[in-house]
N, C-alpha and C positions, 0 to 999 in steps of 0.2 A: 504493500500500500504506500502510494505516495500522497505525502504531504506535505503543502505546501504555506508558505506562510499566510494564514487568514489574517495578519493587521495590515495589509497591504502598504507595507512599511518600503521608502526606496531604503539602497544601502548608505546613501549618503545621512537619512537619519540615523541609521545604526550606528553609523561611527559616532555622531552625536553623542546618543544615548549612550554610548560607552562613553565617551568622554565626561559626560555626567557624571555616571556612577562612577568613575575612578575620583572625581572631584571632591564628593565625599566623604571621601575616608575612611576608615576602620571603624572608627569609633561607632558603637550602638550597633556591630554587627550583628551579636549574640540576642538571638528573638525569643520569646519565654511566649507560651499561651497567655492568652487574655481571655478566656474563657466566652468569648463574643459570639462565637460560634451560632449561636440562637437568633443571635438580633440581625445579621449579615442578610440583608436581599439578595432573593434567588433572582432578581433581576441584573443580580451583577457575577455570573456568573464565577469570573477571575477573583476578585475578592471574596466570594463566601470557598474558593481553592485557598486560599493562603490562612485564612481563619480555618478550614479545615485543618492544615498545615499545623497549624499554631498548638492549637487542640491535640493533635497528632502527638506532636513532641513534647507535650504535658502529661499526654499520658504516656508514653517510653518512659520521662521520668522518674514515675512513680509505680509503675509497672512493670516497664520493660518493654523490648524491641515486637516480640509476640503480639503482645496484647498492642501496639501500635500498627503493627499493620491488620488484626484483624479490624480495627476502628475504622483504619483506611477504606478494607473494603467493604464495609459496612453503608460507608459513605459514599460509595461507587466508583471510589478510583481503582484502578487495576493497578497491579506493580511487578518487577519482575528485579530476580535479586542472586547476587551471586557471595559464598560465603569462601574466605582465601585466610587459611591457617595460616600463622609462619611460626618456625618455632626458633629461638635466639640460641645456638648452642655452640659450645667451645671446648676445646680439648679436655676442659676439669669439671664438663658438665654445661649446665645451662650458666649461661653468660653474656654481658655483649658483647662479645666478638665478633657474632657474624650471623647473619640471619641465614637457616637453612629449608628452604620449602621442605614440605610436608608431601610425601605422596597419599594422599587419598586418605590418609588419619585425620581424624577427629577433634588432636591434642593440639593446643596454639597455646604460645606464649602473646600474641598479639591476634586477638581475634578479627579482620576485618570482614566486615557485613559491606555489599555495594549494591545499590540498591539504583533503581528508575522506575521512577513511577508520575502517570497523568491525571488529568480533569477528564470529565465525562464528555467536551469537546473536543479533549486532546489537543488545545491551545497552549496551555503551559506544561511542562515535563519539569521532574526536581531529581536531578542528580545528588542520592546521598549515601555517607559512608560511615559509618559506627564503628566502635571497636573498643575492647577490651581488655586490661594488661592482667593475664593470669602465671603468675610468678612465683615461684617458690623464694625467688632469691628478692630478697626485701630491697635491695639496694640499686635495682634496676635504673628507675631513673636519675638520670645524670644529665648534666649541663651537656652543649648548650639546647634550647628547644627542637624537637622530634617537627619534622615538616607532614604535612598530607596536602593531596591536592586534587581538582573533580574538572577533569577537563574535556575539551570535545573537539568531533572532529573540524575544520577550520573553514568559516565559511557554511557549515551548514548549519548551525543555533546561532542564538543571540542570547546575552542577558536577555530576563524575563522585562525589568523596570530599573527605570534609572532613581529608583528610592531603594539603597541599600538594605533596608529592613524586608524588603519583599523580593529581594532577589539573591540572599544569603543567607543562613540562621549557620548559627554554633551551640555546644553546650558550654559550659563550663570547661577552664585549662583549655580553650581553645580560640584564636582568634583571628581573625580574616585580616591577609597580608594588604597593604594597599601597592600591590604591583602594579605596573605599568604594562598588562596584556591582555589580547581580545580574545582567547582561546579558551579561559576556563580561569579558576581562584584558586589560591593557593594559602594553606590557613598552617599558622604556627600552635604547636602543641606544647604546654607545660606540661612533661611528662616526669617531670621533681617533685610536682605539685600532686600529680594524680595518682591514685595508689590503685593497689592488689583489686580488680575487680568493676573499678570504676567504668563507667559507660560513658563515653564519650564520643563526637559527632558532630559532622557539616553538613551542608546543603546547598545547593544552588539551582534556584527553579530558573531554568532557558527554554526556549522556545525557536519552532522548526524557521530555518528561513534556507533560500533557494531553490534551485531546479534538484534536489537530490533524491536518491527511493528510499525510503523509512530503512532499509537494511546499512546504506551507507551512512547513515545518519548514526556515527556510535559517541558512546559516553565511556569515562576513563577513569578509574580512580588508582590513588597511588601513596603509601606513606614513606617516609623517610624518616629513621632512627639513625642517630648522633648522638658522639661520646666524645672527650677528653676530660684531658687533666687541668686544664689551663682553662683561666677566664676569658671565655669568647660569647659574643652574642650571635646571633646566626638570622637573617631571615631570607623570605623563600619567592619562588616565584615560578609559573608551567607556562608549557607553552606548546602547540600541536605540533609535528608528534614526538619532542623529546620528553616533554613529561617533567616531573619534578627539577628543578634547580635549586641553590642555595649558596649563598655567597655568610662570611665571617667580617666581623668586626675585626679581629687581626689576624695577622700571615701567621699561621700555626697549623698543626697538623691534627687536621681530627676526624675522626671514625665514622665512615655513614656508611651505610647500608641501606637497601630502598628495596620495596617490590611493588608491580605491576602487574605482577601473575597471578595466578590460580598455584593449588598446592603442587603440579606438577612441573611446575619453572619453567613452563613452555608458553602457556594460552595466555594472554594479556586475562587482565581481569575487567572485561567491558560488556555493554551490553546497547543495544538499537535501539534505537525508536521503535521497530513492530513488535519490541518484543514489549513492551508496554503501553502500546497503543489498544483502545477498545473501538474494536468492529462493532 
């Protein structure tokens, strides 16, 4: 199925609208429900989507990832979702030294969930990724900030809105980079801060634009784990198709490790447009 962009938007607005939303800044990335959900006119279809949204991740908080998507579809949106183990392990056991894919187990020391899901017109699509640090070794997180990033392919989405609050959400220990790119966001993780368990999680709702078929139309996710010894600050930046970057506050040497795969270190970990779009 193809689809094509319904706001009948030129490109020369789009680059606007991004220009916009970079204008903004990070700040007030992080969107919490508002519980509005009730009062939202079905006459506005895209807003009572992102009050759904909101709602959504109010309840993950207090619930869990489960009981979030079954709300979703409760509420009619379809989703389609891909789960990518990685387990951190090192010559004396689990460690950070080095992320090693999972073949087809179960066990993760970093759970990531990637998720695409739409509205009932299939006008906005929300790129999101969750994850969770399950650790024996208590002292996992370390300096400087863990990267993730939710990007697409180039030229076929757009940011959803040039109001940041409706075109990004974060939880907690997580915060939306203000990069300088049209391909996707890339959000810095306190991974010092967050402990054994925590749920943690981005999003970014974009929407279809050009001549493309719903199958070339794919979504990306990707985290990147970092370590040293030394005081550096780190922040991040994607961009189609290399995917994660990350630049240091000073010249030093320090440990990253990233994936983009599924648990057999082959398949990117992406997902289309048909495969969350509802017929």
């Amino acid at each position: 199925m193809t689809k094509e962009n319904e706001s009948g938007r030129g490109r020369n607005e789009t680059v606007n609208r991004r220009t916009a939303l970079k204008a903004l800044g990070a700040a007030g990335a992080a969107v919490t429900g508002t519980g509005v959900l009730g009062t939202v006119s079905a006459a506005d279809p895209n807003q009572k989507y992102i009050a759904i949204q909101r709602a959504a991740n109010e309840i993950r908080e207090k619930q869990g990832r489960q009981a979030m998507l079954r709300f979703l579809r409760k509420q009619g949106i379809d989703y389609a979702t891909v789960r990518k183990p990685m387990a951190i392990e090192g010559e004396d056991g689990i460690s950070t030294n080095e992320f090693s894919n999972v073949d087809g187990g179960s066990y993760c020391d970093i759970c990531l969930d990637f998720t695409l899901y739409t509205n009932s017109n299939n006008t906005i699509y929300t790129i999101d990724m969750e994850w969770t640090y399950k650790l024996e070794n208590s002292d996992y997180g370390q300096q400087p900030n863990d990267g993730a990033a939710l990007y697409y392919t180039d030229s076929a989405w757009d940011y959803y809105s040039n109001s940041l609050s409706e075109t990004t959400y974060t939880s907690s220990n997580v915060s939306t980079e203000d990069d300088n790119n049209n391909d996707g966001v890339a959000y810095s993780v306190n991974d010092v801060s967050a402990g054994d368990g925590d749920r943690l999680y981005c999003g970014l709702n974009i929407e279809p634009i050009g001549d493309y078929s719903a199958s070339e139309r794919e979504v990306f996710g990707q985290y990147m784990h970092t370590w040293t010894d030394v005081e550096v600050n780190s922040s991040f930046g994607v961009s189609f198709p290399a995917g994660i970057s990350v630049s240091y506050s000073v010249d030093t040497n320090v440990n990253q490790e990233k994936t983009g795969t599924e648990g057999d270190g082959d398949t990117l970990m992406t997902l289309d447009q048909s495969e969350a779009t509802l017929d």
